[in-house]
C-alpha positions in Angstrom: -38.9 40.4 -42.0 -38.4 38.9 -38.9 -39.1 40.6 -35.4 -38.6 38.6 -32.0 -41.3 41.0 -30.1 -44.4 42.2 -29.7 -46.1 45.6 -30.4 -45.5 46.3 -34.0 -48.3 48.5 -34.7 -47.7 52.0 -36.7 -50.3 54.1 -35.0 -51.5 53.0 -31.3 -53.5 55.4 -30.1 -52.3 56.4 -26.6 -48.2 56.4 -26.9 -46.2 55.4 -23.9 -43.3 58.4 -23.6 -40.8 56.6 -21.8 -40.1 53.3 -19.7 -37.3 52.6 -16.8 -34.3 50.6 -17.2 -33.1 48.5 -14.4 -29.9 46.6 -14.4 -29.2 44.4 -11.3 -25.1 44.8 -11.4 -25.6 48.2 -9.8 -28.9 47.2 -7.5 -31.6 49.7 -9.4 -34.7 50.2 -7.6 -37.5 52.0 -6.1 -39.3 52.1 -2.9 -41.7 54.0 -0.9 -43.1 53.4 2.9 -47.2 53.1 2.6 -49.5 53.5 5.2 -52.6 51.9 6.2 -54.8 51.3 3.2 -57.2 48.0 1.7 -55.0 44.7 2.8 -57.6 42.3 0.9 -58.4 44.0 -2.5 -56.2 45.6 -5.1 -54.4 45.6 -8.4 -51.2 46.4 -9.6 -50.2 46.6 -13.2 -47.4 47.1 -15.6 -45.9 46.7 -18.9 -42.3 45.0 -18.6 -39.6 44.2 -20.9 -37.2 41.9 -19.5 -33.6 41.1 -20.4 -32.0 38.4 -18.3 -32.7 34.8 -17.8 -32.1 31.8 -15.5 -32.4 34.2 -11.9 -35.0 34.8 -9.6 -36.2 38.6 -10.7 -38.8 40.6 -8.2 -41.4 43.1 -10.1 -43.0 44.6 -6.8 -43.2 43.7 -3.3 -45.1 44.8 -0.4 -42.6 43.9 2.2 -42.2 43.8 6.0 -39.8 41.4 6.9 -38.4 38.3 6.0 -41.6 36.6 7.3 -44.2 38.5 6.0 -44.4 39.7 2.7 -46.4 39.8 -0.8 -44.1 39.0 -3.5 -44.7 39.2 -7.7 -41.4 37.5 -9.0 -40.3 36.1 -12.4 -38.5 33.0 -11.0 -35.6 31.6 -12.6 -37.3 29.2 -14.6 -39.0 31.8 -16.3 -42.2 30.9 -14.5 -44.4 33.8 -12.9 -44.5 33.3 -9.0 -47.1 35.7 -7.1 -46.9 34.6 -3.5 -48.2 35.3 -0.1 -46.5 35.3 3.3 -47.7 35.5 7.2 -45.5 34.8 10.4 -43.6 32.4 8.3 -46.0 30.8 6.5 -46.6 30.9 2.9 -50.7 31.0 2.8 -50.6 32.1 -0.5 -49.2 31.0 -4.3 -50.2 30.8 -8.0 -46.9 29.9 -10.2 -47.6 29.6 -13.7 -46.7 26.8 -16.3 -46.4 29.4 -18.9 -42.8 30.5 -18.6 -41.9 33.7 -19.7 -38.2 34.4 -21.7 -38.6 36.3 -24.6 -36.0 39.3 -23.8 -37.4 41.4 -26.7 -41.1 41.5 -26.0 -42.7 43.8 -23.6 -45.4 41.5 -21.6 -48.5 43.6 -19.7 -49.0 41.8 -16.4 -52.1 42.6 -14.2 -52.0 40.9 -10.8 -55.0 41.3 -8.5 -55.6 40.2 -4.8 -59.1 39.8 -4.1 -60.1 37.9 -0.7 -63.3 39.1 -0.1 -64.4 37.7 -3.1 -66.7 34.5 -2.2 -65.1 32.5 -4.9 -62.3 30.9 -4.2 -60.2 30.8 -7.4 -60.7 34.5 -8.1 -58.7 35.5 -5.1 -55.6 35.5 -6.7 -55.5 36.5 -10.4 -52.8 36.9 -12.7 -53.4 38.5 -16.8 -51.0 38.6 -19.4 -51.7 40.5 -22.5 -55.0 40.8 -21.6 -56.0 37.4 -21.0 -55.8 35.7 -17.7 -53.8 32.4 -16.8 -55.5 30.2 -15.9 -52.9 27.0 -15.9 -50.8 26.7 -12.8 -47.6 24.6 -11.5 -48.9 25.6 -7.9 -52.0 27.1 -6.6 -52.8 27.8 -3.5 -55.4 30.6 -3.2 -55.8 32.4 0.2 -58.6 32.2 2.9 -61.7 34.3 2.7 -60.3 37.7 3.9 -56.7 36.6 4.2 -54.6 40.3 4.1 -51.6 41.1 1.9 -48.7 43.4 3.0 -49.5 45.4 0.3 -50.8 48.4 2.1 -49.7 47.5 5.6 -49.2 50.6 7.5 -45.7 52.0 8.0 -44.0 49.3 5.5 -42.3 49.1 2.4 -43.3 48.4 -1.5 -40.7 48.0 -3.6 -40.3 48.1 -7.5 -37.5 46.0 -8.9 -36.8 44.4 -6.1 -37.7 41.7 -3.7 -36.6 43.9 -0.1 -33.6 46.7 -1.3 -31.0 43.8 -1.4 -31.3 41.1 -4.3 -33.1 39.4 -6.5 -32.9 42.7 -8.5 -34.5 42.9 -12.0 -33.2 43.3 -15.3 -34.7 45.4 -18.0 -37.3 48.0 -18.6 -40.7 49.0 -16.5 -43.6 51.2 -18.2 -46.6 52.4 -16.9 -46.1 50.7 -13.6 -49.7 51.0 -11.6 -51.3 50.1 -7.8 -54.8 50.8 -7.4 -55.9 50.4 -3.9 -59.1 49.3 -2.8 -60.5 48.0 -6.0 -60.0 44.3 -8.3 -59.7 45.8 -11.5 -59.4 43.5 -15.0 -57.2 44.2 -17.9 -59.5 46.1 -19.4 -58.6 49.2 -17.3 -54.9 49.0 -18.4 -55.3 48.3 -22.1 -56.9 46.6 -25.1 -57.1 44.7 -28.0 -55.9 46.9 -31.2 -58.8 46.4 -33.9 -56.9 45.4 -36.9 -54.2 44.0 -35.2 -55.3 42.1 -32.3 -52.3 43.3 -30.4 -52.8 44.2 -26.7 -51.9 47.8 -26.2 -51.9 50.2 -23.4 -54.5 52.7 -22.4 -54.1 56.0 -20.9 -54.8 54.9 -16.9 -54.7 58.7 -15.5 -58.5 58.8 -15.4 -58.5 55.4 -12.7 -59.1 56.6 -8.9 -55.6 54.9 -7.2 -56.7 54.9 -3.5 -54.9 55.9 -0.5 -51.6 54.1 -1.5 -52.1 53.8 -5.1 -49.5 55.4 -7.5 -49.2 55.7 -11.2 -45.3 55.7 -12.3 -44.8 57.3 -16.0 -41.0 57.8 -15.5 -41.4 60.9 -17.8 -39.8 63.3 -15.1 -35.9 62.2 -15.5 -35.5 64.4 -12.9 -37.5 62.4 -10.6 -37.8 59.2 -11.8 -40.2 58.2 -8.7 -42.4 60.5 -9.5 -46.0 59.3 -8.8 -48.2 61.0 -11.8 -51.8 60.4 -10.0 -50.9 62.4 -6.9 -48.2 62.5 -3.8 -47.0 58.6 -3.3 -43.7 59.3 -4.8 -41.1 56.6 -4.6 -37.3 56.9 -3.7 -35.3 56.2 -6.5 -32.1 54.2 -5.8 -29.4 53.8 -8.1 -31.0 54.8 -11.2 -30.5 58.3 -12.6 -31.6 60.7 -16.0 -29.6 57.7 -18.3 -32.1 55.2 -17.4 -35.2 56.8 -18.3 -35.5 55.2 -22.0 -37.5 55.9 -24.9 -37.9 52.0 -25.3 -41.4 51.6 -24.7 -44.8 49.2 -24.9 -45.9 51.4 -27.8 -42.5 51.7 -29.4 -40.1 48.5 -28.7 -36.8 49.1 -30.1 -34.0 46.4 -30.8 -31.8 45.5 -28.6 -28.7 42.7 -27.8 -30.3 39.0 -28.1 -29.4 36.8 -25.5 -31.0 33.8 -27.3 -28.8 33.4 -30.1 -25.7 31.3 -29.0 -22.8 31.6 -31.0 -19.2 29.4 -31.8 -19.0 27.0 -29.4 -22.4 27.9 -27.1 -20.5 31.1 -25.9 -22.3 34.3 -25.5 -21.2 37.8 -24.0 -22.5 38.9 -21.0 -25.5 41.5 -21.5 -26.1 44.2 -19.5 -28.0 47.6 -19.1 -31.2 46.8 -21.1 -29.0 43.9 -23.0 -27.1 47.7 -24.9 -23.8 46.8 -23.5 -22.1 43.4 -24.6 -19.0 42.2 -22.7 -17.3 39.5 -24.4 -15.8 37.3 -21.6 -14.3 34.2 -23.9 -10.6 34.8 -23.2 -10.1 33.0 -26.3 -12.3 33.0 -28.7 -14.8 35.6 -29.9 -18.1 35.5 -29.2 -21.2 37.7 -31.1 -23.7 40.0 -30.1 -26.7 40.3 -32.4 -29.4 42.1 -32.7 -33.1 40.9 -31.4 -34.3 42.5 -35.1 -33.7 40.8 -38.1 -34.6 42.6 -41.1 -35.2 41.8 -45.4 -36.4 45.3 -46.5 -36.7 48.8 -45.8 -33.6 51.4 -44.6 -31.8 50.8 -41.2 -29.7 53.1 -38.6 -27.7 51.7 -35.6 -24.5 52.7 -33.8 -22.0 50.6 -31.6 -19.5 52.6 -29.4 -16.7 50.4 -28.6 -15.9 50.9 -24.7 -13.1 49.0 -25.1 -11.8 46.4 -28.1 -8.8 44.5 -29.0 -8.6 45.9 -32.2 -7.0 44.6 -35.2 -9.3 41.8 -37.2 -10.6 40.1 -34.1 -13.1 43.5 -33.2 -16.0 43.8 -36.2 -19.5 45.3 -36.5 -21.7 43.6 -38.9 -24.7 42.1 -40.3 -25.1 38.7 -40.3 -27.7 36.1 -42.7 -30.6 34.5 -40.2 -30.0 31.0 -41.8 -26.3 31.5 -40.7 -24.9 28.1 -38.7 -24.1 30.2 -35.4 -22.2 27.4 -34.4 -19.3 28.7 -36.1 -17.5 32.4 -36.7 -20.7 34.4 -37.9 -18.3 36.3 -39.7 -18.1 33.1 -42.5 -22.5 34.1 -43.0 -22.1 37.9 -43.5 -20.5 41.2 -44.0 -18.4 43.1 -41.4 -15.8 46.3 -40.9 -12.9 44.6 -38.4 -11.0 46.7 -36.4 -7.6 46.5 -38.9 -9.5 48.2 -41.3 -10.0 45.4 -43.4 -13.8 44.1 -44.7 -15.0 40.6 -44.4 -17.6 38.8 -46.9 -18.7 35.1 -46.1 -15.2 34.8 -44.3 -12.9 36.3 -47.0 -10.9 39.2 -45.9 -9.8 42.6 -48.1 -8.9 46.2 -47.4 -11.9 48.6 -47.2 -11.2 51.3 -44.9 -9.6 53.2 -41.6 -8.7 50.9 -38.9 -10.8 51.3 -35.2 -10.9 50.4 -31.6 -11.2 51.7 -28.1 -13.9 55.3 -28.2 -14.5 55.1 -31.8 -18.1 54.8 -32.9 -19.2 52.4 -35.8 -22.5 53.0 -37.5 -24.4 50.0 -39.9 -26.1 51.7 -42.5 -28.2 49.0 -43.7 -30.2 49.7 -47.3 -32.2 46.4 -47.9 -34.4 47.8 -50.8 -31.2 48.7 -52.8 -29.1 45.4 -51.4 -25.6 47.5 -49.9 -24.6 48.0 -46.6 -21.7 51.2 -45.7 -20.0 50.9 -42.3 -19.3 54.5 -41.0 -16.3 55.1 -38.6 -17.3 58.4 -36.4 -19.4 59.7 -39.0 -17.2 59.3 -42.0 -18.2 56.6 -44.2 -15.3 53.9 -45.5 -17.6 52.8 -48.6 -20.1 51.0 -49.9 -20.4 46.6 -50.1 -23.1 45.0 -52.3 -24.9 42.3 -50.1 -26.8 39.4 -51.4 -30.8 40.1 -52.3 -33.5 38.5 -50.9 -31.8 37.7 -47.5 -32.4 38.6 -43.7 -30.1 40.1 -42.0 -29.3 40.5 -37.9 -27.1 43.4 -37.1 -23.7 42.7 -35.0 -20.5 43.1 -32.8 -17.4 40.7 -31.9 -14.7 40.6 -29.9 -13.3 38.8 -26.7 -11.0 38.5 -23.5 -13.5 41.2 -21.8 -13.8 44.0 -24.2 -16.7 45.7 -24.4 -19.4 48.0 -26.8 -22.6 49.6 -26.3 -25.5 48.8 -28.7 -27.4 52.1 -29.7 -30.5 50.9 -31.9 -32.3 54.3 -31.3 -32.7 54.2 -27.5 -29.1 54.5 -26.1 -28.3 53.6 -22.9 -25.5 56.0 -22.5 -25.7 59.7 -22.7 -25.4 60.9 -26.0 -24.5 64.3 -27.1 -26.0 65.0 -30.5 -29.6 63.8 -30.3 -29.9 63.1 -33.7 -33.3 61.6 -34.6 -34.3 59.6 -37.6 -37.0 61.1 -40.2 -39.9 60.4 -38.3 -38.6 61.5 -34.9 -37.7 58.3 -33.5 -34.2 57.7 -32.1 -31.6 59.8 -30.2 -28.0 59.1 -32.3 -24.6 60.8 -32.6 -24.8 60.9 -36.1 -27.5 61.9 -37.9 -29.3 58.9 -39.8 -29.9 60.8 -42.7 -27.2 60.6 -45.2 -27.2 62.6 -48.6 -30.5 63.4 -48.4 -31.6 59.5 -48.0 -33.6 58.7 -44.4 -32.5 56.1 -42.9 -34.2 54.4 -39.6 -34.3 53.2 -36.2 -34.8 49.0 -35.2 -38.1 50.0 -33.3 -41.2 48.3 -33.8 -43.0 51.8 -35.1 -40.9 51.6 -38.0 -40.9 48.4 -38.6 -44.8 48.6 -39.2 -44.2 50.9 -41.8 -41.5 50.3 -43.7 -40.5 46.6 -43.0 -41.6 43.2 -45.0 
């Protein structure tokens, strides 16, 4: 089995309800104006899922023009920038060598400013997972008692967002924390799991936040800002009830991988969590997989095509890991094309109704049995052998700007059924369990117990 991600542990303790999904296209963020609190010691912290690369992407700022401001930023290079500010001057900067790009692991980053603190290097601090990074491209620690604009009276923090007008970030946020006043270590966040190793997150409701700390659960979808340790609420822009997501640091579900280049270097453009795959190539079709890749177990997904050509250029699939992606994906796996027609390793026969434009095709994936059934709104157009001992990727194609939505258990669309799958994981159309047989959700929880 492979997974591309973190977090696969069955049981971990303290569960994290629900994350928020931010997509730059429509400018999602959050921001609240702070008054006077600690300017030289505190720590924020959050888990984050990102799903774009190659742009300049701001987690928090305290901000208060464009000459004075405390930026934490995943640059385009995939590097972790944390930088300070004043009257034009930047007095402050750690940038990482680590670079940071997988689009299907959920990172925990604590980030702590500390300039009262004697010793120099522990000024500025940055953890990830747990341990701290200790192996810069730049540092430049501040002075002894050199303030931050986080907590500057009558200014702004934003979340997802450098000042309300770019560098917007894409993907998810959970359990997004400022404690004011105090330099806290990882330890207060999360910890190791004992038979994993894994870093998980710890309940954080007990911490004292300070006058401008905040504690963002995103379980109120009603008021996404809500702060959960008291009154420090944020103003939510852009981002309503459909972005509150069930894809979490305790329960990471599968989504679009925007690793995996396919025919000719050309891949889709991703957006909303990477659930939503437009396939720009005028010409030629490009692929959409899954981040999960799975050899056994029983597997669930849907994929609601928002618009598609149709006929045998639109398919839903699965698709062998050893495939060449440098050509059609279709010639390394199975798929259900849009005329109806079923493909195997590139050789084309009838199978069932043709689809397109609204119509909503499930993979019903049994790798224990070796057979996969494609179901077209509900209503399933038969059964195909597959090949044992294989790994598969789930699927969509098509091109010249057509476009589906990926629904792996956490959709990113509203979705009227709420089906589940037999252990309560998943919000579907259709219900994943099919004469009597459970089938499951691409999300790390069920991958611990049923994948290998």
């Amino acid at each position: 089995m492979i997974i591309l991600g973190t977090n696969s542990i069955k049981e971990t303790g303290f569960n994290v309800a629900n994350s928020l999904r931010f997509n730059s296209g429509s400018s999602d963020h959050l921001n609240r104006s702070t008054s006077s609190g600690d300017r030289l010691k505190w720590t924020w912290s959050a888990w984050i899922k990102k799903t774009k690369n190659g742009a300049d992407e701001d987690l928090f700022s305290g901000y208060h023009n464009s000459s004075n401001f405390t930026r934490i930023q995943i640059g385009d290079t995939g590097r972790f920038n944390y930088i300070n500010k004043t009257s034009g001057s930047q007095n402050a900067k750690i940038e990482t060598n680590r670079v940071f790009r997988d689009n299907s692991a959920w990172y925990h980053f604590v980030i702590v400013w500390d300039t009262g603190n004697a010793t120099a290097g522990n000024r500025m601090r940055i953890y990830v997972n747990g341990v701290e990074e200790t192996s810069f491209a730049n540092e430049t620690q501040p002075s002894e008692d050199q303030v931050s604009h986080v907590n500057q009276d009558s200014k702004t923090n934003y979340v997802g967002t450098f000042d309300g007008s770019g560098t917007f970030f894409n993907g998810y946020m959970a359990e997004v924390v400022l404690v004011d006043g105090q330099a806290l270590d990882p330890t207060s966040f999360g910890e190791f799991d004992s038979d994993s190793g894994i870093w998980k997150p710890k309940n954080v409701s007990g911490l004292t936040f300070g006058t401008n700390g905040f504690y963002l659960d995103f379980e109120d979808s009603s008021a996404l800002g809500n702060d959960a340790a008291g009154s420090n609420n944020f103003t939510v822009n852009n981002l309503t009830a459909i972005d509150q997501s069930i894809d979490t640091c305790t329960n990471n579900f599968a989504t679009f991988n925007p690793l995996i280049t396919t025919q000719s270097n050309s891949l889709p453009v991703f957006s909303e969590g990477n659930l939503t795959s437009t396939f720009d190539n005028g010409s030629t079709n490009e692929f959409a997989l899954s981040t999960f890749a799975v050899s056994s177990g029983k597997w669930y997904a849907e994929f609601k095509w928002v618009d598609a050509t149709g006929g045998g250029t639109t398919s839903v699939g699965i698709v062998r890991t050893d495939a060449n992606f440098n050509q059609d994906v279709n010639d390394n796996g199975i798929s259900y094309k849009g005329n109806g027609q079923k493909n195997i390793n590139g050789s084309s026969s009838s199978y069932g109704a043709s689809f397109g434009t609204g119509n909503i095709i499930s993979i019903v994936l049994n790798m224990d049995d070796n057979e996969v059934t494609f179901y077209k709104d509900g209503a399933s157009q038969g059964t195909i052998s597959i090949t044992a001992d294989l790994t598969y990727f789930m699927y969509c194609s098509d091109y010249n700007n057509k476009s589906a939505d990926a629904n792996f258990g956490a959709p990113e669309t509203s979705v009227s059924s709420g089906n589940t799958d037999g252990n309560g994981y998943g919000n579907f159309e259709y219900s994943p369990t099919l004469s009597g047989v459970n089938y499951y959700a691409l999300n790390t929880k069920n991958l611990a117990e049923y994948g290998g």
